[in-house]
Structure formats: C-alpha cells, structure tokens
N, C-alpha and C positions, 0 to 999 in steps of 0.2 A: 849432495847427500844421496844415498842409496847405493853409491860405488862403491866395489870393492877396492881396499889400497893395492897397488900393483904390488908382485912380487919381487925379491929384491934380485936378480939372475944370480947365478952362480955360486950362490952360497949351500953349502953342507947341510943337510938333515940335523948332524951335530949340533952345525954351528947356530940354526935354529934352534936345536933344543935347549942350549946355553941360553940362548934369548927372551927363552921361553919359561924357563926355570929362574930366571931374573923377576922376567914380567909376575910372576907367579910367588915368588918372595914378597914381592913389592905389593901386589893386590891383598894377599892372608896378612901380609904386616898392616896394613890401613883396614880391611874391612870387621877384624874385631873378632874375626873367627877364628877359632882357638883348632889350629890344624896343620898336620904337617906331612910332609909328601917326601916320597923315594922316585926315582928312575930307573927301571929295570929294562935290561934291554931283552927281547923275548927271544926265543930260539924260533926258525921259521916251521911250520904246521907242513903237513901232506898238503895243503891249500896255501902257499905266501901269500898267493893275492889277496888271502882274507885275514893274515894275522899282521899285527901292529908293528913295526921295529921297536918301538917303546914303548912303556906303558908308563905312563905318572900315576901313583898310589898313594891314596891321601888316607891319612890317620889322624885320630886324635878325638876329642871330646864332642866336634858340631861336627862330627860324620855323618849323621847321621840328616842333619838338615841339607845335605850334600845327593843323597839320597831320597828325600821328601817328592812325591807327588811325580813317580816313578825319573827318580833321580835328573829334573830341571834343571837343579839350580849345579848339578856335575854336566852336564853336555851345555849347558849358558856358558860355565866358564869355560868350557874345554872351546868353546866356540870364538870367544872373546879373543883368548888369549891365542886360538891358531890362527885367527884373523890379526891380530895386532903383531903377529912377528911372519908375516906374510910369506906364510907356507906357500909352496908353490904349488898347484894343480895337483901336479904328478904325486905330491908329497901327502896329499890327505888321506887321512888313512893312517899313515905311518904312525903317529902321535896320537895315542891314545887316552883321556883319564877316567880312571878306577877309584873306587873305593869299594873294600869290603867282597870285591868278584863280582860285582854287579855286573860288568860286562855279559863275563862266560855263562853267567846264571841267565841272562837275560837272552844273549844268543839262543842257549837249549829251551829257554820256553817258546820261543819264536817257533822255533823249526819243529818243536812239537807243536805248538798252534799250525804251523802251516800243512801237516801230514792229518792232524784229524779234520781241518778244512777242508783239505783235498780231498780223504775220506767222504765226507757228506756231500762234495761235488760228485766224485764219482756213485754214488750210491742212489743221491736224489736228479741228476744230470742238469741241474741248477748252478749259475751262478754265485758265488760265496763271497761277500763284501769283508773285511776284516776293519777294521779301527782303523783311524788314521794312525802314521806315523812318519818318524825319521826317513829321513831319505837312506840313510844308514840299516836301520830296520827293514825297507822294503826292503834292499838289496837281498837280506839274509833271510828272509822268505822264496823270495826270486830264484835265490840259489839253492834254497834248501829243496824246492820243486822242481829246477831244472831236469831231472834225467825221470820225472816221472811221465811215462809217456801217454797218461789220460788225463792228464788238466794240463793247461796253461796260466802263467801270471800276467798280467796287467797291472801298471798303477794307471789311477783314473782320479781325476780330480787336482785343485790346484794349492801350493802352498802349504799351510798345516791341516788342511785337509783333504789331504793327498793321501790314496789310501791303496792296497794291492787287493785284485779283484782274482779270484780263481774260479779260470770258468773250464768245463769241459772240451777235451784234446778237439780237436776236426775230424772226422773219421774221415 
C-alpha cells in the first residue's frame, strides 16, 4: 500500500489515452453522474512545456459538482484515472481534464495572484506565504515569477500543505 503501480514501458501517449478514455466510460457509467467528455488534442503554446497534448472536457448536467470546492472532485478523478492507466513520469502533464475552462481561468488567476504577491514583497521587503496548493499550481506561480528579478519562489512545507513562499531577490 502507498506505491505507485509501475508504469507500463513503451506504450504511446495515444495508447494511454484509449485506456484512459475506457477507464473513464466505465467510472461515469457506474458512478451515476450524468456527464459526458470530448478529447481534444491542443496546439502547442509559445511555452510546450506548460501546455497539455490533450485535454478531456466534461459536459453535461453534474458539471458543475465536477467543479465544487475549487474543482476536487475534476483533479481526484483526473488523478485516479492517470494513476490507473500508469502514465509514465515523463507523460504527466500531457493529459489534462477540464470542464467549463476551469483550467485556463484558473492558470490567469494564479499568475495574477503571484504578481500582486510579488508586488507586496517587493514594496514591504517581507516574505509572502500564499495558500497551499497543487503541486501543479505552485509550479505555475514558480513560473509566472521566474524572470522577475526582485523576488524569488520557494515551496515550504509538506504534502497538502505545501505552499509557495515569495520572498525578496538577494541583493
């Protein structure tokens, strides 16, 4: 208990996503939630390393319970289900799910959280704790601060609450 299933070598992104798009019939057909999903595959961004190859998009009537309590019960399953068809390291990231643009909506409030944070570090030369989050979230505070060259990021603390610290550059 506590281990992750090994990954399966040599299998396709694809071929994962077929497994993945099964695993996920099979869960919405048992779980009673009236909801239904597309695969789009994304064009890559000025940044690839930050954009998805896919995106699973769920629609339907309990979208919205999908979404609840800054959308849990969408990154539980997105979690579930990339752990059960055993994406490989390299591959996370790639596979994404959405409902309703929660992603991209949630990215821009990040990265504006992270620049008025910055702001008050640089302004009061204090330390700036943020909420915990995603390990996926820090990253995209991390990166939204990378090229400012009067604060630095940190995460500090362990598990869910693990959180990104922005403190003042070194002079």
């Amino acid at each position: 208990m506590g281990t992750q299933p090994s990954p399966l070598p040599g299998q396709s992104l694809e071929s994962r996503l077929i497994a993945a798009e099964n695993l996920l019939r099979q869960v919405i057909q048992h779980s009673g939630f009236d909801l239904s999903f597309v695969v789009r595959k994304e064009s890559p961004s000025h940044d690839a390393t930050d954009t998805p190859a896919y995106v699973v998009d769920f629609t339907g009537p309990d979208q919205d319970v999908l979404l609840e309590k800054n959308a849990a019960l969408l990154d539980a399953l997105e979690s579930v289900v990339l752990k059960a068809i055993r994406l490989e390291e390299d591959q996370f990231g790639k596979i994404t799910f959405d409902c309703r643009d929660w992603r991209r909506l949630r990215v821009e409030e990040l990265k504006l959280m992270a620049q008025v944070a910055a702001e008050r570090v640089i302004e009061t030369g204090e330390p700036f704790s943020l909420s915990p989050m995603s390990a996926r979230e820090r990253r995209i505070i991390h990166l939204a601060l990378k090229d400012q060259p009067k604060v630095r990021t940190q995460s500090d603390g362990f598990g869910p609450g693990r959180k990104v610290v922005i403190v003042p550059a070194a002079k």
